[in-house]
C-alpha positions as CSV (number, residue, x, y, z in Angstrom):
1,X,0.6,86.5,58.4
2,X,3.5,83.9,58.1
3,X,0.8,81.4,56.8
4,X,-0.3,83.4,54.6
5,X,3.2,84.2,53.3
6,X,4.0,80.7,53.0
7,X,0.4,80.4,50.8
8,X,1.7,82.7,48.8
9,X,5.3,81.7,48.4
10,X,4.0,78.3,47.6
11,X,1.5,79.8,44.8
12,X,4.0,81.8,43.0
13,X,5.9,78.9,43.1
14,X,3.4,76.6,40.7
15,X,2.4,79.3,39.1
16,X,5.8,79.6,37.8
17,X,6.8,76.1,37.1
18,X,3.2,75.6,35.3
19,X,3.2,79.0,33.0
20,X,7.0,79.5,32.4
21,X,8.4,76.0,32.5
22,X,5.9,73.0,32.0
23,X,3.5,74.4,29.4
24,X,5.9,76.2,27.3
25,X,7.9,72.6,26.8
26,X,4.3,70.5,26.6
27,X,2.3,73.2,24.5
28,X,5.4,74.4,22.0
29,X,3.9,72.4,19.0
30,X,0.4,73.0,19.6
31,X,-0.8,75.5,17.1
32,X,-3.5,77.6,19.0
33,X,-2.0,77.0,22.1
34,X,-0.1,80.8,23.5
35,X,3.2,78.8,23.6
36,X,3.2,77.8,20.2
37,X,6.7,78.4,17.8
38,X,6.1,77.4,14.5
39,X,9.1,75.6,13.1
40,X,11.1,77.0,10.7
41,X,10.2,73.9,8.2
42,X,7.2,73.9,8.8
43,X,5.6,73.2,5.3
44,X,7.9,70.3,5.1
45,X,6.9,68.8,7.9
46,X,3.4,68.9,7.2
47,X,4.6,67.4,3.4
48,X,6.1,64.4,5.7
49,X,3.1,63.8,7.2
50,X,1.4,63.8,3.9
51,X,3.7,61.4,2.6
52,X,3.6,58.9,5.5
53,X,-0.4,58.8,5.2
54,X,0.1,58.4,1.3
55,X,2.2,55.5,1.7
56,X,-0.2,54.0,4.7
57,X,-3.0,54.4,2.7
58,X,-0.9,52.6,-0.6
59,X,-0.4,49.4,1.6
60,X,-4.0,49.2,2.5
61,X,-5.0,48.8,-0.7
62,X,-2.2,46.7,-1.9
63,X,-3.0,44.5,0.5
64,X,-7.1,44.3,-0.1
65,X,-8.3,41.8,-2.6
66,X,-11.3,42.8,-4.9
67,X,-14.1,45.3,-5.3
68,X,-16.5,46.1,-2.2
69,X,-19.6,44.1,-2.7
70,X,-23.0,46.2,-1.5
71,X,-25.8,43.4,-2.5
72,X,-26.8,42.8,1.1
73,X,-30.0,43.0,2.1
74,X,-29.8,45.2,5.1
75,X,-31.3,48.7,5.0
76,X,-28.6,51.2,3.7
77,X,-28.4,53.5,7.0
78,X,-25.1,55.9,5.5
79,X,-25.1,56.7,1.7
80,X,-21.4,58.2,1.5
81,X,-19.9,59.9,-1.6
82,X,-16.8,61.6,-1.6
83,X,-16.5,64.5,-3.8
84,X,-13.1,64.9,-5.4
85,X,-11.3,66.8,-8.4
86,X,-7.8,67.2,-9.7
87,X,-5.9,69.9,-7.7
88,X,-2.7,70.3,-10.1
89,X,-0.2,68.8,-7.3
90,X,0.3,64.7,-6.0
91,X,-1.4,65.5,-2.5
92,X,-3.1,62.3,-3.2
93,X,-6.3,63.3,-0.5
94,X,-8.5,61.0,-2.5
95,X,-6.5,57.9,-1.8
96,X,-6.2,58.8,2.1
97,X,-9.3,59.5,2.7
98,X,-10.9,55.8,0.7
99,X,-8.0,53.9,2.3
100,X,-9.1,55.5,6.0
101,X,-13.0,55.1,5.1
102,X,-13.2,51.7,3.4
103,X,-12.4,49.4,6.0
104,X,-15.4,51.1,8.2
105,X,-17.6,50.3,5.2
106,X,-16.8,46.9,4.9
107,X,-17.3,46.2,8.6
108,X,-20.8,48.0,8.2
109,X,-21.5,44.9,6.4
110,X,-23.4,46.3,3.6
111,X,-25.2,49.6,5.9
112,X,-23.1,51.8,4.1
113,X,-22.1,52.8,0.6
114,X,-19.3,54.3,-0.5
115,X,-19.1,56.5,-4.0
116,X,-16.7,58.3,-5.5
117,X,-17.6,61.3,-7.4
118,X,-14.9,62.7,-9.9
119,X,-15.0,65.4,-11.9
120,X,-12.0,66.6,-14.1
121,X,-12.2,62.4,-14.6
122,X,-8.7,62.6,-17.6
123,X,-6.4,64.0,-14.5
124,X,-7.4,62.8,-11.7
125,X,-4.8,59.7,-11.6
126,X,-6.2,58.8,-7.6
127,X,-9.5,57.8,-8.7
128,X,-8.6,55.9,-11.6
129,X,-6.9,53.9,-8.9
130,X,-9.7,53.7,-6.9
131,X,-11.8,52.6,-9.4
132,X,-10.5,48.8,-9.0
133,X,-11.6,49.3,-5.6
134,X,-14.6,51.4,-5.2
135,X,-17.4,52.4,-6.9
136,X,-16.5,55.7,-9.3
137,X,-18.7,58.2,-10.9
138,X,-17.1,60.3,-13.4
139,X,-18.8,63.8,-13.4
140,X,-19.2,66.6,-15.8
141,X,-16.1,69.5,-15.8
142,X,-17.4,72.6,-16.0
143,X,-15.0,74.6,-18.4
144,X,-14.7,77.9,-17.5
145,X,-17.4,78.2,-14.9
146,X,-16.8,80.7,-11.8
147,X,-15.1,78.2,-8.7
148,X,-18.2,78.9,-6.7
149,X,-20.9,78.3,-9.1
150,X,-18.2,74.8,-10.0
151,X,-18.5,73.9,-6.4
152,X,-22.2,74.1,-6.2
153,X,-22.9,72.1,-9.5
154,X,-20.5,69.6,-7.7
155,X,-22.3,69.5,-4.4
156,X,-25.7,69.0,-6.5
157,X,-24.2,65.9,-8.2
158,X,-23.0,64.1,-5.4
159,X,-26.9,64.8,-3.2
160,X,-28.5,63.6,-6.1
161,X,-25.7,60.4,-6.7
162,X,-25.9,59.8,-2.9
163,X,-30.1,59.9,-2.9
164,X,-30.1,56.8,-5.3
165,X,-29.5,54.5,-2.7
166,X,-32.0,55.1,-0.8
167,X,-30.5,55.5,2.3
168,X,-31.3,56.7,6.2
169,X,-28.6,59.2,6.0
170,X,-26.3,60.9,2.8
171,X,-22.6,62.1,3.9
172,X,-20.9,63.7,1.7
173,X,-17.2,64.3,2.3
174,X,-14.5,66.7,0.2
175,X,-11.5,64.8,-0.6
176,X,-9.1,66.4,2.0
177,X,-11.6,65.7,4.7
178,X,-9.8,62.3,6.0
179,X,-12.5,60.9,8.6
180,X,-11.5,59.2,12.0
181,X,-10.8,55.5,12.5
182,X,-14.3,55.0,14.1
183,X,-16.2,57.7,12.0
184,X,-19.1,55.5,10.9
185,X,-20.0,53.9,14.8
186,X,-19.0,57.6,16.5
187,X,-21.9,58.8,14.0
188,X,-24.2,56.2,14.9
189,X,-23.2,57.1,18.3
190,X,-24.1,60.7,18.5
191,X,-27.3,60.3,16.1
192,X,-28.8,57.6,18.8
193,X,-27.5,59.6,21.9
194,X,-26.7,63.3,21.5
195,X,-29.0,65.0,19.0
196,X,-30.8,67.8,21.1
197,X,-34.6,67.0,21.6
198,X,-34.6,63.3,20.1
199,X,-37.0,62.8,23.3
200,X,-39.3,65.7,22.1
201,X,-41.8,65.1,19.4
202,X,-42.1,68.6,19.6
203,X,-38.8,69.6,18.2
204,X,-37.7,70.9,14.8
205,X,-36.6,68.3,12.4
206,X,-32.4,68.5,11.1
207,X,-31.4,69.1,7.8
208,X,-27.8,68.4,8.4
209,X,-25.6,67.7,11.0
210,X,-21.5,69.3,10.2
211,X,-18.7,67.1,11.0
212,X,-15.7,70.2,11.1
213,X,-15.2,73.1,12.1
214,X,-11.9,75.1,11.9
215,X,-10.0,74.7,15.2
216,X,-8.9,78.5,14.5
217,X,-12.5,79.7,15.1
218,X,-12.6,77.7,18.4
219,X,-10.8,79.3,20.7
220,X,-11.8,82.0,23.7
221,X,-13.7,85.2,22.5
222,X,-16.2,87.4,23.8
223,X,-18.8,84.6,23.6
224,X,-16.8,81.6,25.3
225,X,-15.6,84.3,28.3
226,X,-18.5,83.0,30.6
227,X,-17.0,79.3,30.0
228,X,-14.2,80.9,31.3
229,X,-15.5,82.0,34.3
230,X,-17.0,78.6,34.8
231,X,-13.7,76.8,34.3
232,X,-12.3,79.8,37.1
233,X,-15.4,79.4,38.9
234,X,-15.0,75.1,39.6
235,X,-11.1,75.3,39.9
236,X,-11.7,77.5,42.9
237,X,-13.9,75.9,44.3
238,X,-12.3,72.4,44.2
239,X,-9.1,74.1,45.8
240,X,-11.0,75.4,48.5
241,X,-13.0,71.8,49.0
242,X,-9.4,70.6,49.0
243,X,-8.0,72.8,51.2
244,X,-11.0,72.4,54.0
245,X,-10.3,68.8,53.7
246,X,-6.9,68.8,54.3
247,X,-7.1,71.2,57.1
248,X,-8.9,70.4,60.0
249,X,-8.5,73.7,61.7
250,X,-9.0,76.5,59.0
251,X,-5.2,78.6,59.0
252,X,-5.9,80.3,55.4
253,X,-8.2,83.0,54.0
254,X,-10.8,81.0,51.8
255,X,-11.7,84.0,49.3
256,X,-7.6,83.9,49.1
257,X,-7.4,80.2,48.7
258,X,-10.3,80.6,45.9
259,X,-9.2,83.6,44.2
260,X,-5.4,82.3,43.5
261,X,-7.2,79.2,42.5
262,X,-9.6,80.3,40.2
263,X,-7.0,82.4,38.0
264,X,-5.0,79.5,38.0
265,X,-7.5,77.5,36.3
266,X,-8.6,80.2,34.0
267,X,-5.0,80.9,32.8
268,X,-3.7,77.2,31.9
269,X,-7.4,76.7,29.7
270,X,-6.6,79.9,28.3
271,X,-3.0,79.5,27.1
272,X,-3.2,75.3,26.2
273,X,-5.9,76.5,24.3
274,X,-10.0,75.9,23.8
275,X,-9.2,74.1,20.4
276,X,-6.8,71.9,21.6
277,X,-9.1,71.3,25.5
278,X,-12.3,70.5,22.8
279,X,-9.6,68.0,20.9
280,X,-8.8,65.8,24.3
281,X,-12.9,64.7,23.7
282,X,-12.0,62.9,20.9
283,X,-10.7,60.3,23.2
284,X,-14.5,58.8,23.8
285,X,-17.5,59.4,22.0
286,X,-19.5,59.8,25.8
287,X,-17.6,63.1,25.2
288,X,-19.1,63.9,21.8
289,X,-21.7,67.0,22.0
290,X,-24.3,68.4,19.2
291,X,-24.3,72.1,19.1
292,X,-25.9,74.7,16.9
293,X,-23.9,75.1,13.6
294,X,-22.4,78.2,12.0
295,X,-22.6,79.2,8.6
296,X,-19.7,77.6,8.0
297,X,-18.1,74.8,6.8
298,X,-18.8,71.8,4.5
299,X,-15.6,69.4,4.5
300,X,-18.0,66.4,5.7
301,X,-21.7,67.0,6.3
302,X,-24.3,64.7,7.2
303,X,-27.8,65.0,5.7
304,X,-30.9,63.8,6.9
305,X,-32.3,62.1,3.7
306,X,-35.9,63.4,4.4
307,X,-34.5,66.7,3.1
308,X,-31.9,66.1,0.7
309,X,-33.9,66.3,-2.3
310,X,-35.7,69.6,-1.3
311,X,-32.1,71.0,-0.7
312,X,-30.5,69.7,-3.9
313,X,-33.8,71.4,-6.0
314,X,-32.7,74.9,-3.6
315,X,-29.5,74.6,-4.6
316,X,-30.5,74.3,-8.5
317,X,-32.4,77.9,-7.4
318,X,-29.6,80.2,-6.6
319,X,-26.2,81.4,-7.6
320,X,-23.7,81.0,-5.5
321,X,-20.4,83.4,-5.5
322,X,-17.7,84.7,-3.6
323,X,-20.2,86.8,-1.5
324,X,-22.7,84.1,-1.1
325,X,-20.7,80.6,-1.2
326,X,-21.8,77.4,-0.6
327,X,-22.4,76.9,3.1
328,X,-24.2,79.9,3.5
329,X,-26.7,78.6,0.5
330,X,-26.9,75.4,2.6
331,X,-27.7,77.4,6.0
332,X,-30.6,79.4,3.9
333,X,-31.7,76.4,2.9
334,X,-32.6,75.2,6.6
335,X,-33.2,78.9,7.9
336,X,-35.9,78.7,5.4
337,X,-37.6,74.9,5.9
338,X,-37.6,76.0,9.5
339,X,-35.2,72.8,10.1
340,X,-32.3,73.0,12.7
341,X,-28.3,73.2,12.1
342,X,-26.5,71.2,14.1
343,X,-22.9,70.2,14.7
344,X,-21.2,67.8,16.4
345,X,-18.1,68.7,18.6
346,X,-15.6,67.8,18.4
347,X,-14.6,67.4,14.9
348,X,-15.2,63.8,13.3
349,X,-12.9,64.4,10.3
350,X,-9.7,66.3,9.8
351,X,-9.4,69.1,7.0
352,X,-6.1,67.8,5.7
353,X,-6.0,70.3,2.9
354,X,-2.6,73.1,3.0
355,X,-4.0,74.8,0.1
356,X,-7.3,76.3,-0.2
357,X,-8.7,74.5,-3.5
358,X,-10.6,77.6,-4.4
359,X,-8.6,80.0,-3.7
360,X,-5.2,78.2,-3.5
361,X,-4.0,80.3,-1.2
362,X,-1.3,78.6,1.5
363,X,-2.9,78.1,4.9
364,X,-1.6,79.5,8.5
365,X,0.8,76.1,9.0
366,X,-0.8,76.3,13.0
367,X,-4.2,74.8,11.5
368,X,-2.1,71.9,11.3
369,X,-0.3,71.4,14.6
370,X,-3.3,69.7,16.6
371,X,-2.7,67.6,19.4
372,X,-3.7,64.3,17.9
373,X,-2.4,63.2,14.2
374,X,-5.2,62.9,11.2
């Protein structure tokens, strides 16, 4: 009975120095984490940020000399086009995300392409900057078009710019999707090594492959609660592993010893977060994973070329709307070529965007507090 009180005294103590002291002062700033306060300037922070990026991204390019030159003659294995538009404000997303992208392309050594598709081309002062540097397509505005039906005539347009080059693979990316540092070879990466079936001949063929999705739709729900139960199920069991080692003769109740254990485990994954655990696998791409994709979301997708053209004619077929936007036209499109979804986890490129560009609405200012900086 005294052992077992000491057990327990011992317990409470790390229970109460991990959930009342140490993660409340290590997961404050994490948004999704149950410890997070949002600060009261939040907004401004996150205009900081944006600011710091802008003036990273203007001392790349004052420092590069020249246009990038494509005429190699290695096979084209990434055709990349970024899609971007004037947004009425000097975010400046277009020069971030070309100023994190380019130097990947020019160590690619002529594999990939870069494009930058513009449309709204007399406003849109970012581009004609970029213009001295990349390669710019000025697109068609679409007047008074609906925002949906705008976004899918600019999707078309950058599949069919993007097919030209006859490539192995199109990406198209949304200019507030700034990509990783090693974007390019983490892609290679996970197309060589962690696409489901790649051994099978007798697996379904990809249509695309989505590079985000939002970090508020990954935490624990009623689907991830056997994960949780895994996660409680392994930190028991290496505390009772632990425990027999240590002990030569056995002084503590095992199922105790587990139990204790196990909630421990399944209380610090649940208040840090799932978003912010599936974040700490950004530090190696031998953590990277390839999942089924949802119906949502198209800040950077990559395409398998074989299909591009059959999607950019589907596309051309339907109407897209508030009710029936773009990603879900791009899902139908694979639901009905019988071609997989996939998704690669964690996310590849950051959706730096505070304001929704169709709706313009403000986002929640925790999308933004991530454990690791765009």
């Amino acid at each position: 009975m005294f052992l077992q009180r000491n057990l327990m005294t011992a317990t409470a103590v790390v229970y109460i120095t991990t959930f009342l002291f140490a993660l409340p002062l290590m997961c404050h700033k994490l948004g999704f984490s149950s410890y997070f306060r949002s600060p009261t300037e939040a907004y401004e922070f996150l205009e900081a940020q944006n600011e710091e990026r802008i003036m990273n991204a203007r001392n790349f390019f004052r420092n590069f000399d020249g246009k990038v030159d494509y005429t190699h003659d290695s096979q084209i294995e990434f055709s990349t086009v970024l899609l971007t538009a004037y947004r009425g404000s000097n975010t400046h997303y277009p020069l971030q995300v070309a100023a994190r992208l380019l130097p990947q392309v020019i160590n690619d050594e002529g594999k990939t392409v870069f494009t930058v598709l513009n449309f709204d081309p007399q406003l849109n002062e970012d581009v004609a900057y970029l213009s001295h540097f990349v390669n710019v397509i000025n697109g068609s505005a679409y007047g008074n078009a609906a925002s949906r039906s705008r976004e899918k005539e600019d999707y078309i347009m950058g599949l069919e710019t993007a097919l030209k080059h006859n490539s192995t693979y199109i990406l198209i990316l949304e200019d507030d999707a700034l990509p990783s540092n090693n974007l390019l070879n983490n892609l290679r990466f996970v197309l060589n090594h962690r696409m489901p079936g790649r051994l099978l001949k007798s697996r379904r063929d990809w249509a695309f492959l989505k590079l985000y999705y939002p970090e508020k739709w990954q935490g624990f729900g009623w689907p991830q609660v056997p994960e949780l139960l895994l996660v409680g199920l392994l930190g028991g069991c290496l505390a009772v592993w632990i425990q027999l080692k240590i002990e030569r003769r056995r002084k503590h109740s095992i199922s105790l010893i587990f139990t204790l254990w196990a909630v421990y485990a399944m209380l610090l994954s649940y208040t840090v977060g799932r978003a912010h655990w599936i974040e700490l696998r950004k530090l190696s791409p031998f953590l990277f994973s390839v999942v089924q994709a949802a119906r949502c979301c198209t800040p950077g997708v990559l395409y398998n070329r074989s299909h591009a053209r059959d999607l950019a004619n589907f596309l051309n077929s339907v109407q897209c709307s508030e009710k029936y936007p773009l990603d879900f036209a791009i899902d139908d499109f694979a639901d009905r070529s019988n071609l997989e979804r996939y998704l690669v986890v964690p996310n590849m490129v950051s959706h730096i965007g505070v304001h929704s560009s169709l709706s313009n609405r403000l986002k929640d200012s925790a999308e933004f507090f991530l454990m690791f900086k765009p």
